[in-house]
Structure formats: structure tokens, C-alpha cells
C-alpha positions in Angstrom: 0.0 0.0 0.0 1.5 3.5 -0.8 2.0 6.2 1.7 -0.8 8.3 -0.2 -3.5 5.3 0.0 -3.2 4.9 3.9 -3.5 8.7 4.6 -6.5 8.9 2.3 -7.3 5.8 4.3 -6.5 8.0 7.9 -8.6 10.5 6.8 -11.8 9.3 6.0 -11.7 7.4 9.3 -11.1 10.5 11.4 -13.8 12.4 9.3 -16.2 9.5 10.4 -15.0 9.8 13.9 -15.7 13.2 13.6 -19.0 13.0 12.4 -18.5 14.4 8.8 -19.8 11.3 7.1 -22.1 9.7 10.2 -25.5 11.0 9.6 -25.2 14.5 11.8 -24.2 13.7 14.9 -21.5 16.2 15.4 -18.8 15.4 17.2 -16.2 17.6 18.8 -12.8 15.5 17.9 -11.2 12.8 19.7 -11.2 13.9 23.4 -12.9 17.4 23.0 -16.4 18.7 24.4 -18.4 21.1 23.7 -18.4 23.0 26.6 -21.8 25.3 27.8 -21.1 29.0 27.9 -23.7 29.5 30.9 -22.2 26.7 33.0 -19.2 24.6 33.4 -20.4 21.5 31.8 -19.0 19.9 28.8 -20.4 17.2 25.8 -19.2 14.9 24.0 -22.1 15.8 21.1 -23.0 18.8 20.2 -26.9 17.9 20.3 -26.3 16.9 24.0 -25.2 20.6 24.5 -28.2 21.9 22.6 -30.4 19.8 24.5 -28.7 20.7 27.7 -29.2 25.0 27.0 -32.9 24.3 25.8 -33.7 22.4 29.1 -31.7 22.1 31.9 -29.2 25.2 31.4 -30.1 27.8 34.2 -33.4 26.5 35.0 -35.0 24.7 37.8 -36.4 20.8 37.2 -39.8 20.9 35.2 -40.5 17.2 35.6 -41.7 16.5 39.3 -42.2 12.8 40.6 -45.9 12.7 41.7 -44.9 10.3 44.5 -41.9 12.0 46.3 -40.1 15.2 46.6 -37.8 14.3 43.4 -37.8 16.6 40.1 -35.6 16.1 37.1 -34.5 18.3 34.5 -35.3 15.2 31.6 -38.9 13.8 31.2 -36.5 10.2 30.7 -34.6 10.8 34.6 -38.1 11.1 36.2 -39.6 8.0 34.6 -35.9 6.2 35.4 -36.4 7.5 39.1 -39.9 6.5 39.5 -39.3 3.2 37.9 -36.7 2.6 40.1 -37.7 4.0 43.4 -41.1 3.2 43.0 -41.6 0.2 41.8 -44.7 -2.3 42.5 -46.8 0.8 43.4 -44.7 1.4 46.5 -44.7 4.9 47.6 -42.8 5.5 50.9 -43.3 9.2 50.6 -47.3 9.2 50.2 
């Protein structure tokens, strides 16, 4: 193989690592984040970040557990909390 085939080869692997060629999901490089400029959080995919600054960014919890004292910031952390806190219709809080 010549040295100009395997860097061709190199580079369409690191452009689908990078997300050039994997459908949209952006990704900041190997090892880097996208990092919120309200907060000091940091993603690995920039949809996680937009996701983060529509919902969760500065704002309090929207998504209350009706059983407990619990609220989440992700409609998919409260139904993972009340799934696993209370399960089988247990509700020590009630």
C-alpha cells in the first residue's frame, strides 16, 4: 500500500469519527467537548449541549415525581427514578 493510500485511508476514518460522514451527529474530535457557555459542563455531542441549554441550562427541574419530593431536568430521569424508586406501586413518601 502507498503512503498516499493509507493517509487517504487515515482521513476518511477521522472524518467518520468526527461525524463528517455519520448521519449528523457532530462530534467535537477525539477527546474534546463542547463545553456550555452559561455553565461549566462539557459534551461529548453537540446535540447533548443543545439539548442541555434548551432544558436544563439555568433552570429549575420541570418534571416533578408525583410520588416523592424528586424533580428532574429530563422527562426520561423522572420516569428512570420512579421506575426505580417506585416500583410495584410502592410509595414511601405518600
Amino acid at each position: 500500500m502507498s503512503r498516499v493510500a493509507g493517509a487517504w485511508r487515515w482521513l476518511a476514518a477521522d472524518m467518520l469519527y468526527a461525524g463528517c460522514m455519520s448521519g449528523g451527529h457532530e462530534r467535537h474530535g477525539r477527546g474534546g467537548m463542547f463545553p456550555c457557555p452559561s455553565c461549566r459542563r462539557h459534551y461529548r455531542y453537540k446535540k447533548n449541549l443543545q439539548r442541555h441549554r434548551r432544558l436544563e441550562c439555568g433552570k429549575e427541574p420541570q418534571f416533578r415525581c408525583p410520588y416523592c419530593p424528586y424533580r428532574g431536568t429530563q422527562k426520561s430521569s423522572l420516569q428512570r427514578h420512579v421506575s426505580k424508586t417506585h416500583l410495584y406501586g410502592v410509595h414511601p413518601f405518600r
